[in-house]
MIPASE-911688 format. One line per 10 residues: number of its first residue (from 1); their letters; for each residue z, x, y of N, C-alpha, C. Coordinates in nm, 2 decimals. Atoms other than C-alpha are relative to their C-alpha. Last residue first. Layout:
N
NUM> a> Z/X/Y/Z/X/Y/Z/X/Y  ...
//
This chain:
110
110> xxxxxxxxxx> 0.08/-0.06/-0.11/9.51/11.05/11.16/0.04/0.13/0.03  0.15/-0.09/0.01/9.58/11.03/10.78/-0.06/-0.04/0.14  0.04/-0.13/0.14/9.95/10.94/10.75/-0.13/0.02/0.05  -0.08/-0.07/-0.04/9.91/10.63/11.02/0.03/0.16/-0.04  0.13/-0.03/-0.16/9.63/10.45/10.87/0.05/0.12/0.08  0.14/-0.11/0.02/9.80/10.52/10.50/-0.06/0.02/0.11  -0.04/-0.11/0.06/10.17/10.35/10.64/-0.12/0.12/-0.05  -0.04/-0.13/-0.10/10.03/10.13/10.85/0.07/0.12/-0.04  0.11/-0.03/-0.08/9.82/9.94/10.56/0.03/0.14/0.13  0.06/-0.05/0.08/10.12/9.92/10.32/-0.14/0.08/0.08
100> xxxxxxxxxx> -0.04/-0.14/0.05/10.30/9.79/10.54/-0.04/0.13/-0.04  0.09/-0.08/-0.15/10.04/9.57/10.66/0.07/0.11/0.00  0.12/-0.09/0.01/10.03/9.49/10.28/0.01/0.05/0.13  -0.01/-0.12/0.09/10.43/9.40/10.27/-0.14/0.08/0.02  -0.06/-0.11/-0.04/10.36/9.18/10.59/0.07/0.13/-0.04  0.12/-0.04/-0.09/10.08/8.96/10.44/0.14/0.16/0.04  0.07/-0.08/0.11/10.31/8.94/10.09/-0.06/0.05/0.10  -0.03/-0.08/0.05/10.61/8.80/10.30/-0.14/0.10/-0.02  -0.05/-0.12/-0.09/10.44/8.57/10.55/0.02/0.16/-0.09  -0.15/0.02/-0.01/10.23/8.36/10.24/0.04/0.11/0.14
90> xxxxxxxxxx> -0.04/-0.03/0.12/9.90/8.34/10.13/0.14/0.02/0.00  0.01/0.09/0.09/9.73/8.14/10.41/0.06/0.07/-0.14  -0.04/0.16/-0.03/9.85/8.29/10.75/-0.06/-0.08/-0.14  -0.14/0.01/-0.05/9.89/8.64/10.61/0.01/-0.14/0.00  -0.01/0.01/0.15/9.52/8.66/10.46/0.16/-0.06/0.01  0.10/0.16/0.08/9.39/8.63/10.81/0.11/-0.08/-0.12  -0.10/0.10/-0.07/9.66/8.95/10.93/-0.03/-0.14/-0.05  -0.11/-0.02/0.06/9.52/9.14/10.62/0.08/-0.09/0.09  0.02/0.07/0.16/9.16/9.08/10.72/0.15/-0.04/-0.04  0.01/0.12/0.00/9.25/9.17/11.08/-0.02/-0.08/-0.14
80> xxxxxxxxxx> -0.11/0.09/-0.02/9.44/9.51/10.95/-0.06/-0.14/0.04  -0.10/0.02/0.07/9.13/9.57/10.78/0.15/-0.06/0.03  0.06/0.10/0.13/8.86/9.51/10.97/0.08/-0.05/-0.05  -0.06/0.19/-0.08/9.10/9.70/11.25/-0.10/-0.06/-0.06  -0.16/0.06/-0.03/9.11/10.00/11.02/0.00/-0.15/0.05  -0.09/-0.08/-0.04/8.71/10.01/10.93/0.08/-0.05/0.00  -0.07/0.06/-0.08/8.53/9.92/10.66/0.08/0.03/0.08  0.03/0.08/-0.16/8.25/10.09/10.60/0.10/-0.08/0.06  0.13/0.11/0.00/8.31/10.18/10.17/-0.09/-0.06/0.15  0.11/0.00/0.05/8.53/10.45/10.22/-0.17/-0.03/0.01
70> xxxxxxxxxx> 0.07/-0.11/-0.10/8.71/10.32/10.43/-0.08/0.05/-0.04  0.07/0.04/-0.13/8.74/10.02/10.17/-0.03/0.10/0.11  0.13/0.02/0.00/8.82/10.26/9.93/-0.07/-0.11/0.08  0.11/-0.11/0.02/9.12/10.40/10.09/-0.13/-0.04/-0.04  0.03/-0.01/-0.17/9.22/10.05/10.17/-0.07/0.11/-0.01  0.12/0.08/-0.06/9.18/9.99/9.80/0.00/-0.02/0.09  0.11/-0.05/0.08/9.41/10.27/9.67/-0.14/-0.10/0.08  0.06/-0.12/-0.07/9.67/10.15/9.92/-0.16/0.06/-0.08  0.11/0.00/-0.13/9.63/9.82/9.78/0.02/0.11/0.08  0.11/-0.06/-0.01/9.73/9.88/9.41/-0.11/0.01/0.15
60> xxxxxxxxxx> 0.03/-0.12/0.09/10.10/9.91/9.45/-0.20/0.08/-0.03  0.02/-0.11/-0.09/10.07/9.65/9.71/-0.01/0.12/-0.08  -0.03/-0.09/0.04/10.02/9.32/9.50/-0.03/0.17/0.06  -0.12/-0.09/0.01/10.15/9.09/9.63/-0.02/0.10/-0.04  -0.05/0.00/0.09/9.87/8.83/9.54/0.14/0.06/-0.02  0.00/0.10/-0.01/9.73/8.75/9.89/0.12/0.00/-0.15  -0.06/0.02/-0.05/9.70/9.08/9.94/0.11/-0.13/-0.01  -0.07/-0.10/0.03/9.56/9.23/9.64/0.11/-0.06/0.12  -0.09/0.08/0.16/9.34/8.91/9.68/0.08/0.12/-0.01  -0.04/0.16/-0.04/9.24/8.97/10.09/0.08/-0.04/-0.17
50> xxxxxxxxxx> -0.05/-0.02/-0.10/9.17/9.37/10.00/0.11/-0.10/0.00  -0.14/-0.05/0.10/8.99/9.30/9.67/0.10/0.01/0.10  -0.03/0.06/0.09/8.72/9.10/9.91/0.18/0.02/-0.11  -0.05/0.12/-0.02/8.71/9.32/10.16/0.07/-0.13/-0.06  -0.15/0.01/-0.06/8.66/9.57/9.93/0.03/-0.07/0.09  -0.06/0.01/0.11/8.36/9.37/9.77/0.16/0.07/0.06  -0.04/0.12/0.04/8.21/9.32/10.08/0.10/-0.03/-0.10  -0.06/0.00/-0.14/8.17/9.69/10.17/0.07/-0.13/0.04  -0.15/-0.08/0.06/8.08/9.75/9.80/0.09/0.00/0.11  -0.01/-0.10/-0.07/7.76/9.52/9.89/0.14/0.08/-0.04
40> xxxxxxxxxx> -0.07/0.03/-0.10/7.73/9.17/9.69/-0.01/0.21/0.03  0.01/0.15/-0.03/7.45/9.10/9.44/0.12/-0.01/0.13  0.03/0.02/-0.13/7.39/9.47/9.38/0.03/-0.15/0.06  0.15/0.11/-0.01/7.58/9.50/9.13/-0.02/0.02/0.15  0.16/-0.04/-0.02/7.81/9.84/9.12/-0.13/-0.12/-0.01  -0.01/-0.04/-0.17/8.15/9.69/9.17/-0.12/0.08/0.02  0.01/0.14/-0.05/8.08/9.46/8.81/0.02/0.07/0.17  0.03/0.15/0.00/7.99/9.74/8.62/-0.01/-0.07/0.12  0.12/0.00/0.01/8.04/10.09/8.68/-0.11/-0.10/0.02  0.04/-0.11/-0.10/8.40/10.01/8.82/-0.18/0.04/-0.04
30> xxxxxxxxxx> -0.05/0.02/-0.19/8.54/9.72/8.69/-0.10/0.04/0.07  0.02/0.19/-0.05/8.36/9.73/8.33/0.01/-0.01/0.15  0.11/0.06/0.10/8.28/10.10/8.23/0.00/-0.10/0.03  0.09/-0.13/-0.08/8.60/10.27/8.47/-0.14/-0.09/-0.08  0.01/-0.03/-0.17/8.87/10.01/8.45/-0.12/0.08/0.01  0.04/0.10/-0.07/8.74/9.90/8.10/0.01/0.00/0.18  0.14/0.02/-0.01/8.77/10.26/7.94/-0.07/-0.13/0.06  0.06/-0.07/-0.06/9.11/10.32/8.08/-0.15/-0.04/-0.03  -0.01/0.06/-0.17/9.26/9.98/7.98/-0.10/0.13/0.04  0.08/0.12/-0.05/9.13/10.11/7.64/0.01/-0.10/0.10
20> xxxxxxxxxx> 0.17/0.00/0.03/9.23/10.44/7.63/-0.09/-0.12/0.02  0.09/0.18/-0.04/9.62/10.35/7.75/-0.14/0.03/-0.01  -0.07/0.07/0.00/9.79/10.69/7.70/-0.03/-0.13/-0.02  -0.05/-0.03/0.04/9.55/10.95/7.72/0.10/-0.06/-0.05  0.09/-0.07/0.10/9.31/10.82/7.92/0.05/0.02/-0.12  -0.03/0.03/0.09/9.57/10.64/8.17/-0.09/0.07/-0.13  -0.16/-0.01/0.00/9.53/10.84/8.50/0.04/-0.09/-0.14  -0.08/-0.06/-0.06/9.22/11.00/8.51/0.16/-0.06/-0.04  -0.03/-0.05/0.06/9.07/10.74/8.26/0.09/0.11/0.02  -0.08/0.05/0.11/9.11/10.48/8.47/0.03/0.11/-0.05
10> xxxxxxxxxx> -0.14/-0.09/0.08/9.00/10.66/8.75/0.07/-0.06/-0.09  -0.15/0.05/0.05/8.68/10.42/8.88/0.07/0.13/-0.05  0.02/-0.10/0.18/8.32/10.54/9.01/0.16/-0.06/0.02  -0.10/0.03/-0.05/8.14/10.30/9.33/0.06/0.06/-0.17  -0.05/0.04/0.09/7.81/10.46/9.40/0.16/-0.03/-0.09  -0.07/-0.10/0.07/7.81/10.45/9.74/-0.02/-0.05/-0.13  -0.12/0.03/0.04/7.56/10.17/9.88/0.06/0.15/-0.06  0.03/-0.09/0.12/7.20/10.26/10.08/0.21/-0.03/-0.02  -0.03/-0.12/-0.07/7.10/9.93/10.29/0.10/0.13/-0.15  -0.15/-0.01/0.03/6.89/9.70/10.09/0.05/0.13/0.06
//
């Protein structure tokens, strides 16, 4: 098995204090848990979150999860192809809010 990040959540960072027990599930369930098995790679798994953050609309949390897909190995053009993929079966709109979303972080951080 090739060598994985260990993959750590901010729940608590940003709700701790507010929301304790959304925080203790994002970081103890999501993130210790279920994005640390080994049964899929963490390079898979953002791909994965990627295509359903996409697919779903929901862009608020898909910058955070482009960051960790780079992170994780994936590069930019992974990603904008993933996101173009995801385009033709989840709808125009939602694909072209995430590439939004996409060219706006790739762009920013060269």
């Amino acid at each position: 098995m090739t060598y994985q990040p260990q993959q750590i959540g901010g729940g608590r960072n940003m709700f701790g204090d507010f929301a304790p027990k959304l925080a203790e599930l994002t970081d103890d369930v999501l993130f210790a848990d279920v994005w640390n098995r080994p049964e899929l790679p963490a390079r898979d798994r953002s791909l994965i979150t990627v295509a359903v953050l996409t697919a779903g609309g929901n862009t608020e949390q898909l910058g955070f999860h482009l960051g960790r897909a780079i992170e994780n190995g994936v590069t930019r053009e992974e990603l904008i192809e993933a996101i173009t993929h995801v385009t033709l079966y989840a709808g125009w709109p939602k694909g072209m809010a995430a590439m939004g979303v996409a060219k706006r972080l790739f762009t920013e951080s060269k």
